[in-house]
N, C-alpha and C positions, 0 to 999 in steps of 0.2 A: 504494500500500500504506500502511495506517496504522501512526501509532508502536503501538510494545504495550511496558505496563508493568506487569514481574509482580508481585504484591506475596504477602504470607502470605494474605491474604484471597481473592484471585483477581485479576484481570489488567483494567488501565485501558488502552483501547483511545480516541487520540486521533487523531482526521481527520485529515491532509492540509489539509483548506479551512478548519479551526481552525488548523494551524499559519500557512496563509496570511493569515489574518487577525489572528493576533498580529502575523507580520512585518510585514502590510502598515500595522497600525497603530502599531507602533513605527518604521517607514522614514518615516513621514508625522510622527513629533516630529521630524525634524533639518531643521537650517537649511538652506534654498538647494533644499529638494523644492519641486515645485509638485505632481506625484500620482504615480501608476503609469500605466504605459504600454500601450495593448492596439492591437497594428495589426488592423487590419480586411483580412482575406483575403482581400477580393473586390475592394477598390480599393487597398489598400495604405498608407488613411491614418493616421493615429495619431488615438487618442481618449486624455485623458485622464480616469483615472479617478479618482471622488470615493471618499466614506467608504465608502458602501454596494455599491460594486464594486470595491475595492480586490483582492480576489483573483482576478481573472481578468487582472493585471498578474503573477502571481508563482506558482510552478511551485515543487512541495517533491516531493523524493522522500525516503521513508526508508526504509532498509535496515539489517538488522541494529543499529537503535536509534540509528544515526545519520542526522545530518539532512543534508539538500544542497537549497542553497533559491537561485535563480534571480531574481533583480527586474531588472526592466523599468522605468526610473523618466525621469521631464522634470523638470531641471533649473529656478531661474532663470541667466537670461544672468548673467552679470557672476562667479559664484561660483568656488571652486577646486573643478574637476571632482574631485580625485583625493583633497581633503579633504572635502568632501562625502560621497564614497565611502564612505572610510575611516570617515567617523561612521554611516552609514548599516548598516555592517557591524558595528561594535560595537555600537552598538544592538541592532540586530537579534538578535544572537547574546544579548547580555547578556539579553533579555526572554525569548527563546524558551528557555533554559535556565536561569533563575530560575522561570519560570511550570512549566515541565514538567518536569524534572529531568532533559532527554536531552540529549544531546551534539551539536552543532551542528559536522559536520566542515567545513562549505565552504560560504560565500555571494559569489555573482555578483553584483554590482551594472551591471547593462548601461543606458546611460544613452541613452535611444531619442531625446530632443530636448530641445531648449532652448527656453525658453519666454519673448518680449521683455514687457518691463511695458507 
């Protein structure tokens, strides 16, 4: 379901795979990402994903004008998983709700693998 934003004029009606694509391009400014993560269903392996596929790592639902946004993200080795996180989620939130004016209730940062130099 897409966001909807009503205004006096009539109503802004913003995608799902646009909100995916703000996320996934603000998850890709923090330090220690190397992309988003998409397993492959049929062998089970991980691919990661660059600029131009970044939203088929990342799952938005919105409801009732709030946002729940799910990322799938590889690591590099060596960084603090849980400060990485942590920036990954401010970001995220901070951009999707400067850029569109909705409310961002909950983002998952699920961290599929670690990636050696």
């Amino acid at each position: 379901m897409a966001a909807n934003i009503k205004t006096e004029s009539g109503n802004i009606v913003i995608e799902n795979n646009v909100l995916a694509n703000i996320a996934g391009i603000s998850a890709m400014e923090s330090y220690g990402i190397v992309g988003m993560a998409s397993k492959n269903a049929a062998d089970g392996l991980l691919e990661i994903l660059r600029l131009d596929n970044l939203s088929r790592g990342i799952k938005v639902n919105t409801e009732n004008g709030a946002i729940n946004i799910e990322l799938h993200v590889v690591l590099e080795y060596g960084v603090n998983i849980s400060a990485v996180g942590e920036n990954i989620i401010d970001r995220v939130k901070f951009n999707i709700e400067s850029l569109t004016g909705l409310s961002v209730e909950n983002i998952e940062v699920l961290v599929e693998g670690i990636r050696l130099k």
